[in-house]
C-alpha positions as CSV (number, residue, x, y, z in Angstrom):
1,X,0.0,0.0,0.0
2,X,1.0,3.4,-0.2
3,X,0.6,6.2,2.7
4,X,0.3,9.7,1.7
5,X,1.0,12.4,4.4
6,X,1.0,16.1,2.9
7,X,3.7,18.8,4.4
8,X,3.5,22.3,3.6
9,X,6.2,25.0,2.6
10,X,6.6,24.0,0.0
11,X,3.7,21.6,-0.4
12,X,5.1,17.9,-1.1
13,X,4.1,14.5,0.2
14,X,5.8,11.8,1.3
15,X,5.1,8.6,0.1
16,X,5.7,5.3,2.6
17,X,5.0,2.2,0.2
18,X,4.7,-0.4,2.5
19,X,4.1,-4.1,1.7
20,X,6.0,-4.7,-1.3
21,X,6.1,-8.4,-2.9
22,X,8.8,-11.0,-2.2
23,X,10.8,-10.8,-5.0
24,X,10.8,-7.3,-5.4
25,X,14.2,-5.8,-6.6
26,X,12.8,-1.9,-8.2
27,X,10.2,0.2,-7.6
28,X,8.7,3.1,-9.6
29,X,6.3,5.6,-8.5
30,X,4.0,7.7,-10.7
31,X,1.5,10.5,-10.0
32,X,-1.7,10.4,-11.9
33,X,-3.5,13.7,-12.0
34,X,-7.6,14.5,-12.4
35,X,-7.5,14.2,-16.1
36,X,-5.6,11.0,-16.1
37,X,-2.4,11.6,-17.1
38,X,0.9,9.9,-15.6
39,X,4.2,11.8,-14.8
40,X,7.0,10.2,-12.9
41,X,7.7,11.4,-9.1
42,X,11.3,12.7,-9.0
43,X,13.5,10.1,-7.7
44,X,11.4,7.3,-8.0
45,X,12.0,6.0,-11.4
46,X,12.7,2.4,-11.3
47,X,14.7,2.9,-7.9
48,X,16.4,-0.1,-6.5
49,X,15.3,-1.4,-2.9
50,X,17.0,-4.2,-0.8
51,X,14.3,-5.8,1.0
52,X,10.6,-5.7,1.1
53,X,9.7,-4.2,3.8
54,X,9.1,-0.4,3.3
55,X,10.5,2.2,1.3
56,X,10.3,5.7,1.4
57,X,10.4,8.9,-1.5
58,X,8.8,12.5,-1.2
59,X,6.3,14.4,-4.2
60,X,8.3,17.6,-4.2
61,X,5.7,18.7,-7.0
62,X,2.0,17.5,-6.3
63,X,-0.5,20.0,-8.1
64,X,-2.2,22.7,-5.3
65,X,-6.1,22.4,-5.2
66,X,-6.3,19.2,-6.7
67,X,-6.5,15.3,-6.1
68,X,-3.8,13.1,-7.8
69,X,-3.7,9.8,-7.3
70,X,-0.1,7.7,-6.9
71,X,0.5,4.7,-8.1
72,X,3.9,2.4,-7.2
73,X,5.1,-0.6,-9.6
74,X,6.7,-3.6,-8.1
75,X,9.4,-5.3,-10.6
76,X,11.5,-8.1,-10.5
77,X,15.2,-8.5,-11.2
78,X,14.2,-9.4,-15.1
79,X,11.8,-6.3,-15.1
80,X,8.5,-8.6,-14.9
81,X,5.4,-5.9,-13.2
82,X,5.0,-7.8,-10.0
83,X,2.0,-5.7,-8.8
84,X,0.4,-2.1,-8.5
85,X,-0.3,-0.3,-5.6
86,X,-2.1,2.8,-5.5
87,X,-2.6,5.9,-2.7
88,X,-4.2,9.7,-2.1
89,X,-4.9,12.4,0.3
90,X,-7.7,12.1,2.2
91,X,-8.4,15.5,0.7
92,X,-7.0,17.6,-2.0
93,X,-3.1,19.3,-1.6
94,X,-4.1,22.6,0.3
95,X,-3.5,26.0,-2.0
96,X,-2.8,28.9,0.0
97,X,-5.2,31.0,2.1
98,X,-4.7,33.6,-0.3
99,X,-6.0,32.2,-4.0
100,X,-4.1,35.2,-6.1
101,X,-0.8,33.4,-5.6
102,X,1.7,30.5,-6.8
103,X,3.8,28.7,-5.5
104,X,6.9,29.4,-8.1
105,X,10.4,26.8,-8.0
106,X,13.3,25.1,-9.6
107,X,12.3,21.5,-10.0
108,X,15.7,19.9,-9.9
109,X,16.1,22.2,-6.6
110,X,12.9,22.0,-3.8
111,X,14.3,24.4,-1.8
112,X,14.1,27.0,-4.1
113,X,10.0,27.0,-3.9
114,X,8.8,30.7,-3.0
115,X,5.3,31.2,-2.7
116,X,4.6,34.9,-4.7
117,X,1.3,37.1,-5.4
118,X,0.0,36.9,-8.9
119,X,-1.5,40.2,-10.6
120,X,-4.0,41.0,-13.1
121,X,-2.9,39.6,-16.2
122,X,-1.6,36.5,-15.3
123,X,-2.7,33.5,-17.7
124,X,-5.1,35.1,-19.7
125,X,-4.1,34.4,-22.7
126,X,-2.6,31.0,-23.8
127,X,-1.5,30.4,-27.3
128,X,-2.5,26.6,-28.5
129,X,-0.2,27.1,-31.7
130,X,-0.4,24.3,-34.4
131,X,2.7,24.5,-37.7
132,X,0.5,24.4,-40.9
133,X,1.1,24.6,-44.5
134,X,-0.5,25.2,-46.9
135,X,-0.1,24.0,-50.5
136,X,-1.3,26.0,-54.2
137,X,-5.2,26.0,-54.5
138,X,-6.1,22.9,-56.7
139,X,-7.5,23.2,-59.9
140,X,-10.8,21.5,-59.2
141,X,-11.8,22.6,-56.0
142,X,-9.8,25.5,-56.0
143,X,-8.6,24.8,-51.9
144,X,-5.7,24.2,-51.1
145,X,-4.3,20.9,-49.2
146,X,-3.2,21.5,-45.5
147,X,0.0,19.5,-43.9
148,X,-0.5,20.2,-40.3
149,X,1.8,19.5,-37.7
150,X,0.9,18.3,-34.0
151,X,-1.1,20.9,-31.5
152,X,0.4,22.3,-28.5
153,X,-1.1,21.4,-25.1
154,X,0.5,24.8,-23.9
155,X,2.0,27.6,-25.0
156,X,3.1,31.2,-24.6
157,X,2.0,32.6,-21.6
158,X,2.5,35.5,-19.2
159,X,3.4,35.5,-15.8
160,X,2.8,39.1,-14.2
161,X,4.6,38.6,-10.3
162,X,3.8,40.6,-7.3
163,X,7.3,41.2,-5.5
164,X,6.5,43.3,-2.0
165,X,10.2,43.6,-0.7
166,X,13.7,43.9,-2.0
167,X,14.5,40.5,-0.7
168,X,11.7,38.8,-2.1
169,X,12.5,40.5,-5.8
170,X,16.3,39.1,-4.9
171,X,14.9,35.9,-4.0
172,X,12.7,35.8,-7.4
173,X,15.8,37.3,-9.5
174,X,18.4,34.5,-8.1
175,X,15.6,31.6,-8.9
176,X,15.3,32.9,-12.6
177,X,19.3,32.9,-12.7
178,X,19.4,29.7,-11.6
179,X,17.0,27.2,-13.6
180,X,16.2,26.9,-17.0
181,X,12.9,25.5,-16.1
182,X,10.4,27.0,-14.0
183,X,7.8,24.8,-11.9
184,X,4.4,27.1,-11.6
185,X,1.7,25.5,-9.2
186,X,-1.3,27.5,-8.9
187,X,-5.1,27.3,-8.0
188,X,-6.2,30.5,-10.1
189,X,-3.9,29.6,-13.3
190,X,-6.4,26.9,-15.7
191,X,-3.9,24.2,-16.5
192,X,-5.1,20.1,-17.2
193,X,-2.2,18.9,-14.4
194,X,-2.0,21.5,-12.3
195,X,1.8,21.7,-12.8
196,X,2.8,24.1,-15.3
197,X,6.9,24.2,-16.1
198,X,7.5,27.2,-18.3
199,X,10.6,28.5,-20.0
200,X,10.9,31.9,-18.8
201,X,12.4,34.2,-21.9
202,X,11.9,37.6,-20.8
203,X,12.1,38.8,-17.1
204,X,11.0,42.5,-16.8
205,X,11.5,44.2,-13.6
206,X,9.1,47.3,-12.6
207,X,9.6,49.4,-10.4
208,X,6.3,50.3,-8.3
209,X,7.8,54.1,-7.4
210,X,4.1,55.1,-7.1
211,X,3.4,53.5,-4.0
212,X,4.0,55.0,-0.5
213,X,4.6,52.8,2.0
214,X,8.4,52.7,1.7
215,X,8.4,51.8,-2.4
216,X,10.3,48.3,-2.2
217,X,7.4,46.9,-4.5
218,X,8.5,45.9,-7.9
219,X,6.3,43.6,-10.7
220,X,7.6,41.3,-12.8
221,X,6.8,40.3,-16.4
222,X,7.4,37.0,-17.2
223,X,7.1,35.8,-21.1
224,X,6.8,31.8,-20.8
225,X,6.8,29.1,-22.8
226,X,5.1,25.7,-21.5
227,X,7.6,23.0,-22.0
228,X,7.6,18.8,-20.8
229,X,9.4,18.8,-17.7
230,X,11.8,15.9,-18.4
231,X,12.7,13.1,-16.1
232,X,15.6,14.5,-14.1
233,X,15.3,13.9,-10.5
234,X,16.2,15.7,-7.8
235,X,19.7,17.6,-8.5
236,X,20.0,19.4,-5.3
237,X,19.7,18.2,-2.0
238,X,17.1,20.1,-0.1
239,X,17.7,19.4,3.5
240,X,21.8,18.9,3.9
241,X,23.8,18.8,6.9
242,X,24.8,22.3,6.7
243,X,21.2,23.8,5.9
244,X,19.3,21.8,8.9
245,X,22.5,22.4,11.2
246,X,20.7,25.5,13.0
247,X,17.6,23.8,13.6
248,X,19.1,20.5,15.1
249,X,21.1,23.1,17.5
250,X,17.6,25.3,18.4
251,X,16.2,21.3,18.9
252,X,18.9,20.1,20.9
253,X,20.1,23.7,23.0
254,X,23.6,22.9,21.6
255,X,25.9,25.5,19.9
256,X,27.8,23.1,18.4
257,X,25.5,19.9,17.2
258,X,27.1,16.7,16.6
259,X,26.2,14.0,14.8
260,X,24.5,12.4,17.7
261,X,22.6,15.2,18.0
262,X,21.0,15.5,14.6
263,X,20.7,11.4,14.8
264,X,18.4,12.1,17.9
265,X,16.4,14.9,16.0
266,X,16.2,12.8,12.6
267,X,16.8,8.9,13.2
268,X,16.0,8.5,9.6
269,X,17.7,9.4,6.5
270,X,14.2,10.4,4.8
271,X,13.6,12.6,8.4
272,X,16.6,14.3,7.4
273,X,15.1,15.0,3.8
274,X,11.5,15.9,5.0
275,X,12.8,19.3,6.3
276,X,10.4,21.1,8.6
């Protein structure tokens, strides 16, 4: 069977597939969303496991507002499907209290997930573009023939972002500098997943001088292009030693932590990875 426990900032959920059948030697884990449609969790594409007792992996990228459904295949050493198991939420993944937002990240990096305020103008128009060409009006009918290419599920789009402080605009700046693919989750955004990953183009930074209270506000134009997310997993680690350091120290009223101490504050490996 599979558990599914949600945890917030950023939303994710951890998946404990329990159970497994004697002989199994990989395991592969893939989240099905409203319409039906499969994409692989991060990390848990064929993954080896040693026994069959439990094993352990975290949805860094479940859609907001919605209700996917995840679905783990047992395989043998010769790749033979073993069995399926499948698992959701007793209710959908939570959006935030405040619907005119998204949660915006780098999907190779979890940590990076910032939650920001979406303005008027943001995914109102979505091209659906389809290549066509068109050949010289026949003779007879006088029509031309068509060769048409394949339709889009997405498109261009535009992002307009919300940024209320300096840091938050530094925060947004140094997540656009450092991914080539951008992870949008959003209630208010219409999307068939509920995980739209963009190729931002064009960034364009406003300035919001008109405002009063202390004029830190800036807006953000994004131009995006709706792109398959690939099959990557996780390239950076988002709870390491060094990053959950302070909070084993706050835990334990220790300066210095020792291992010890972050054993007794995360037994687990996939404790350590949770985060908090």
């Amino acid at each position: 069977m599979i558990e599914c426990s949600y945890l917030p900032n950023p939303p994710r959920v951890v998946l404990d597939v329990t159970g497994m059948p004697a002989g199994t030697a990989t395991v592969e884990v893939v989240r099905i969303a409203d319409n039906g449609s499969q994409a692989p969790v991060r990390g848990a594409g064929q993954v080896s496991v040693q026994d069959t007792a439990a094993w352990t992996v975290i949805d860094w990228e479940p859609p907001v507002g919605r209700s996917p459904v995840w679905r783990a295949s047992f395989r043998n050493s010769a790749g033979g499907l073993l069995a399926t198991e499948t698992g959701k939420l007793d209710s959908p993944v939570p959006a935030p209290i405040d619907p005119d937002t998204a949660w915006v990240s780098n999907p190779y990096d979890p940590a990076s997930a910032m939650l920001v305020t979406l303005m008027a103008g943001s995914g109102d128009d979505t091209t659906h573009g389809m290549d066509v060409s068109l050949s010289l009006p026949g003779r007879r009918t006088h029509l031309p023939s068509a060769v048409v290419g394949v339709r889009g599920l997405g498109g261009a789009r535009t992002l307009v972002v919300r940024c209320w402080t300096q840091d938050e605009a530094q925060r947004l700046e140094d997540l656009l500098a450092t991914t080539t693919t951008l992870l949008v989750r959003s209630a208010v955004i219409r999307h068939r997943t509920g995980c739209l990953y963009v190729v931002v183009g064009e960034a364009v930074e406003h300035r919001e001088w008109e405002f009063l209270d202390g004029q830190q506000e800036t807006t953000w134009t994004l131009s995006a292009d709706e792109v398959d997310p690939g099959h990557l997993g996780i390239l950076v680690p988002p709870w390491t030693y060094q990053k959950s350091t302070a909070y084993v120290a706050a835990q334990t009223s220790t300066a210095t932590p020792t291992y010890g101490d972050r054993a007794a504050v995360f037994p687990l490996h996939i404790d350590a990875t949770r985060g908090v």
